[in-house]
N, C-alpha and C positions, 0 to 999 in steps of 0.2 A: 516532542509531545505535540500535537494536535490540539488548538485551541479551540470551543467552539466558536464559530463566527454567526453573528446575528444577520438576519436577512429583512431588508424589507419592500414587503410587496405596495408596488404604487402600479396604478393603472393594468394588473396584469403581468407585470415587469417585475422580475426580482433586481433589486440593486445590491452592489457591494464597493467598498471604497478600494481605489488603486491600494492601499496599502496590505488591505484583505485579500484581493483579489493575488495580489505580489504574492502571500506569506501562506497562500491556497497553493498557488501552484507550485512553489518549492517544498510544500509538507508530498503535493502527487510527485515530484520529483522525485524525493526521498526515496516513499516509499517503492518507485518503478527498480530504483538503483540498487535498492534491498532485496527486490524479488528476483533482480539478474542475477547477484552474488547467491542466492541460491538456488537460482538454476545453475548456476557454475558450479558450485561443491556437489552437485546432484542429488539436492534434494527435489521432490514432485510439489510446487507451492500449489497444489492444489489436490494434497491429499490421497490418501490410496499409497501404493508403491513407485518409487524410483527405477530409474533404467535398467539397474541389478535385479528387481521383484524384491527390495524391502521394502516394507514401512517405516515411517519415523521411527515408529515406539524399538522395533528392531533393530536402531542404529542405536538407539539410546540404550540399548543393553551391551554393546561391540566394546 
């Protein structure tokens, strides 16, 4: 799950503590790792149809 993380602006500058910033980048990790395993099974993570011409909703009826 995706925590929200508070930010605060001084001078201009957002800040975040190493621990944020840590638990930031392994939530973007996550999610890059999740969108290659479905580019692998052949789904289109970006909507519309897959390499075959289905859509989701047409797989979800298969």
């Amino acid at each position: 799950m995706i925590e929200v993380i508070k930010l605060k602006e001084e001078k201009g500058d957002v800040t975040i503590s190493k621990e944020d910033f840590e638990g930031l980048i392994s939530e973007v990790e996550s999610l890059i790792e999740t969108g290659e395993i479905f580019m692998q099974r052949g789904y289109n993570v970006n909507g519309g149809e897959d390499k075959n011409g289905r859509s989701q909703n047409d797989k979800d009826k298969l």
